[in-house]
N, C-alpha and C positions, 0 to 999 in steps of 0.2 A: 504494500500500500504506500503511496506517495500524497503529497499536496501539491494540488497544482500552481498554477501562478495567479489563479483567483483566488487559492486557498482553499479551494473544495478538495477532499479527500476520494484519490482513485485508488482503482484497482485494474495491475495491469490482467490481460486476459489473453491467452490463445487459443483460436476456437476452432481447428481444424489440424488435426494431428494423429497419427498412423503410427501404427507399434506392428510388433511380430506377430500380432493375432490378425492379422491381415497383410497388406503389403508393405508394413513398415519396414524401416532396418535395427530399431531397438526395440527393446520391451516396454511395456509400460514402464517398471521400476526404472530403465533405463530414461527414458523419456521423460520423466516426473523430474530426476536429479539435473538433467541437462536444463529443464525450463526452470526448475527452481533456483538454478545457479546461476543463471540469467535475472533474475529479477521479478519473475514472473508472480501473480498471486492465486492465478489457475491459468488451468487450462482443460479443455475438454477433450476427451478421445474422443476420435471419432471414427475408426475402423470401416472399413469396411462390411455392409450386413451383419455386423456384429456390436450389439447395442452395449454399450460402456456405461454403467451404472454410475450414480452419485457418489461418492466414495472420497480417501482420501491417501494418497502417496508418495513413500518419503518425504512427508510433512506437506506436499504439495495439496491443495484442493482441486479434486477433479470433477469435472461436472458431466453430468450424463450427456451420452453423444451417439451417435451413429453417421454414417453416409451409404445412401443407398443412390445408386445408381444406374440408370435404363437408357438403354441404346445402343449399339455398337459403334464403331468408327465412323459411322458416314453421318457426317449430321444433317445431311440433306432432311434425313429422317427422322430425326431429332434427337440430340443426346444428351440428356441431362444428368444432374448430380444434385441431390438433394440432401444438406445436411438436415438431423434435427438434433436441435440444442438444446439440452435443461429438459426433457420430458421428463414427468416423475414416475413413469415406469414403461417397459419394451410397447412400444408401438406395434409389435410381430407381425410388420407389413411383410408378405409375402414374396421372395425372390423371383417367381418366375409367374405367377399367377395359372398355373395348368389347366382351371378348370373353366377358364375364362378367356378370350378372346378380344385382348389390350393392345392398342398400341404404347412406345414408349411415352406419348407425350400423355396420355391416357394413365399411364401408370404412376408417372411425374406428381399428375394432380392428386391421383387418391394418395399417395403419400404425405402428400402436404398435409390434407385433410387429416390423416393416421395424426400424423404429427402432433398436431394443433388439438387432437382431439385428448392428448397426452400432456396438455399444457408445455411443450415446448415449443421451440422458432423453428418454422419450417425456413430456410436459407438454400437460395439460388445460388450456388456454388460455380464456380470459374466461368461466370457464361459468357464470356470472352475464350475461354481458351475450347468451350462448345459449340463456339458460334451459334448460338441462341439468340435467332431471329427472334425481331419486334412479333411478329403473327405467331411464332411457334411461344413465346412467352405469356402470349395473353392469351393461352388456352390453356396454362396451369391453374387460373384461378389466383385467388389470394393469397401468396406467400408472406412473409413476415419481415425476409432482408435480404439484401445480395453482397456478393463480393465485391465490391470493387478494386482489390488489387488481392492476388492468389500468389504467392510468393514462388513455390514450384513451378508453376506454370511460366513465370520468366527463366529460373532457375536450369530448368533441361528439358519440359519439356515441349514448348510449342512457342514461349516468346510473346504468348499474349495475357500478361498476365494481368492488363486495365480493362476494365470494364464500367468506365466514364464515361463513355459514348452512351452504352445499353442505359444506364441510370438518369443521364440527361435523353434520351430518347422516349423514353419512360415516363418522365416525369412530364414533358412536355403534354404526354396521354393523360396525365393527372392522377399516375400512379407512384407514389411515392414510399421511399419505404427506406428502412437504415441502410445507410453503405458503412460495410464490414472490411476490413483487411484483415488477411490472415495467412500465415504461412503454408497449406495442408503439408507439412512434414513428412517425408518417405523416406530421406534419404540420409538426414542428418549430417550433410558435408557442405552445406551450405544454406540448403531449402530453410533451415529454421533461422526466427528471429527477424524472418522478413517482413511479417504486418502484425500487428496487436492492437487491440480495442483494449480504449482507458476508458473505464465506469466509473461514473460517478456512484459511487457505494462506501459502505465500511459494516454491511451486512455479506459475508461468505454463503449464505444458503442461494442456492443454487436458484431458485423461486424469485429473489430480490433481485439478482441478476438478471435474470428473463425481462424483469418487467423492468429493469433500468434500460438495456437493449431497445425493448418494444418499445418506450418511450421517448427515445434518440438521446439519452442522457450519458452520450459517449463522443468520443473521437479516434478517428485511426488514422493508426499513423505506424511508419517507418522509424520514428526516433523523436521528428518535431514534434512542440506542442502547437495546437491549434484551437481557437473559441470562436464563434461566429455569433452575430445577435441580431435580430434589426432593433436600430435605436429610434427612430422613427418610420413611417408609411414609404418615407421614399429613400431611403440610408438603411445600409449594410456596413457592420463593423467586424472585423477580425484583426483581433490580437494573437501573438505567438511569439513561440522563439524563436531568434535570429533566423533570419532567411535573407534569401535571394530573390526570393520571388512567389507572389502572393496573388492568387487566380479568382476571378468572380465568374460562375459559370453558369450559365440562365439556357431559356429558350430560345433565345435571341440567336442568329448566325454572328452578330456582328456588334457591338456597342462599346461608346468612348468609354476610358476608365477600366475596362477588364482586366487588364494586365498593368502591376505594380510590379517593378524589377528596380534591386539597386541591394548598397550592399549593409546589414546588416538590420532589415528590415522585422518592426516587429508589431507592425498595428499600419491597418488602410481601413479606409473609406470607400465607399462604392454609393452612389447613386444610384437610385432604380429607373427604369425605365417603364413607362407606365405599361407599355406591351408585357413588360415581364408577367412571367408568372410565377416562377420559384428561381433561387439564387442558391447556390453551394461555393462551398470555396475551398482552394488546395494551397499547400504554401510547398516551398520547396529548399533547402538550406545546401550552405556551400558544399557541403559533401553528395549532395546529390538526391539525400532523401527525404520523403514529403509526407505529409499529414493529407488527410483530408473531413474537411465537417461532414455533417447529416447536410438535409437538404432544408430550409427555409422556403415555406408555402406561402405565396403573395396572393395579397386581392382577397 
């Protein structure tokens, strides 16, 4: 647990992480000491079809997880990855569905539902590195959050590991939801430590987190810190640590003011645009790594 620079009390979190009970390359107990020696105040497994209970190791708190996933390689046809986070017990969504005749995107959405029916975050995992079209997305229904930055997925395996485009594409639809960074961990030689969500918490139940998450009462990030507000109807404020450069990113293709660059920057200003409809912001620091807010709903 940290204080941040407003003085609210976080909790750092990793919410996408693989052990040897699937395709990991550590053990759990492996992977608890590696993240608690970093800093961390949890993190969740999240195995593959293998539901990771509440629990607690080598002092680390672990929060129930899973990742179920449908589709093969081609995503023409669509291939998704669906975390759920913090359920309070197995969802026992079904791997193959035999007795039934699903498509994957079909399958996507009843999981969420599973999910959510379990009190945890159904979360739209890497859909940059799934290419998860606008039309193949809004046939899952209601999910709960997405990645926008998948640490692995820049790391070896595809190189697309943003997905700011999908979240502003999205939101322009008027579908808004928390953007998550997270590392999903497989390989442990570099994959980890790439994104983490800081909650505003200093409750560890798993429960408190869920709904600090669903509430946007976090930020993620790379390393920066980042706070975003509007201070009035037509002003947007983000303060942070030192950076190089601090983004305001809307509906809009085009607007004066978006891009603040220079060198030890830790607070801008944004005017809104009355066209706008929602505004997020990323900041970026001299080593290269960036934060990014929730989204801000205008109008």
């Amino acid at each position: 647990m940290f204080v941040d620079m407003l003085g609210k009390s976080r909790l750092k979190i990793g919410l996408h992480t693989h052990t040897t009970l699937s395709d990991g390359r550590k053990t759990p107990e492996e992977a608890a000491l590696i993240y608690a020696r970093e800093g961390y105040d949890a993190i969740a497994i999240t195995d593959h079809w293998i539901y990771g209970r509440e629990r607690e190791i080598e002092g680390l708190k672990i929060i129930s997880g899973c990742e179920y996933n449908f589709g093969g390689g081609n995503t023409k046809n669509g291939v998704y990855h669906i975390l759920g986070i913090g359920m309070t017990s197995d969802p026992e969504i079904p791997e193959d569905w035999q007795h039934l005749v699903k498509t994957s995107t079909q399958k996507a959405a009843e999981a969420i539902k599973m999910i959510k029916q379990h009190n945890g975050i159904a979360v739209l995992a890497h859909p940059a590195w799934s290419l998860n079209n606008h039309s193949q997305i809004l046939k899952l229904g209601h999910f709960d959050a997405l990645e926008i930055y998948n640490s692995v997925s820049e790391h070896g395996m595809s190189d697309r590991p943003y997905a700011g485009l999908i979240a502003d594409m999205l939101a322009t639809d008027g579908i808004v939801v928390p953007l998550l960074a997270t590392d999903d961990t497989h390989y442990y030689d570099g994959d980890q430590f790439g994104g983490a969500v800081m909650v505003e918490a200093t409750d560890f139940d798993s429960q408190s987190i869920v709904r600090a998450i669903l509430a946007g009462r976090f930020y993620s990030t790379q390393g920066p810190e980042i706070h975003i507000r509007q201070t009035a109807a037509d002003k947007i404020r983000v303060i942070c640590s030192p950076a190089e450069k601090i983004v305001f990113l809307s509906n809009l293709a085009w607007t004066q003011g978006r891009v603040v660059r220079g060198e030890n920057l830790v607070e801008a200003e944004y005017t809104v645009n009355p066209d706008e409809t929602f505004v997020r912001a990323e900041v970026t620091d001299a080593a290269g790594k960036k934060a990014w807010s929730n989204i801000i709903s205008l109008g």
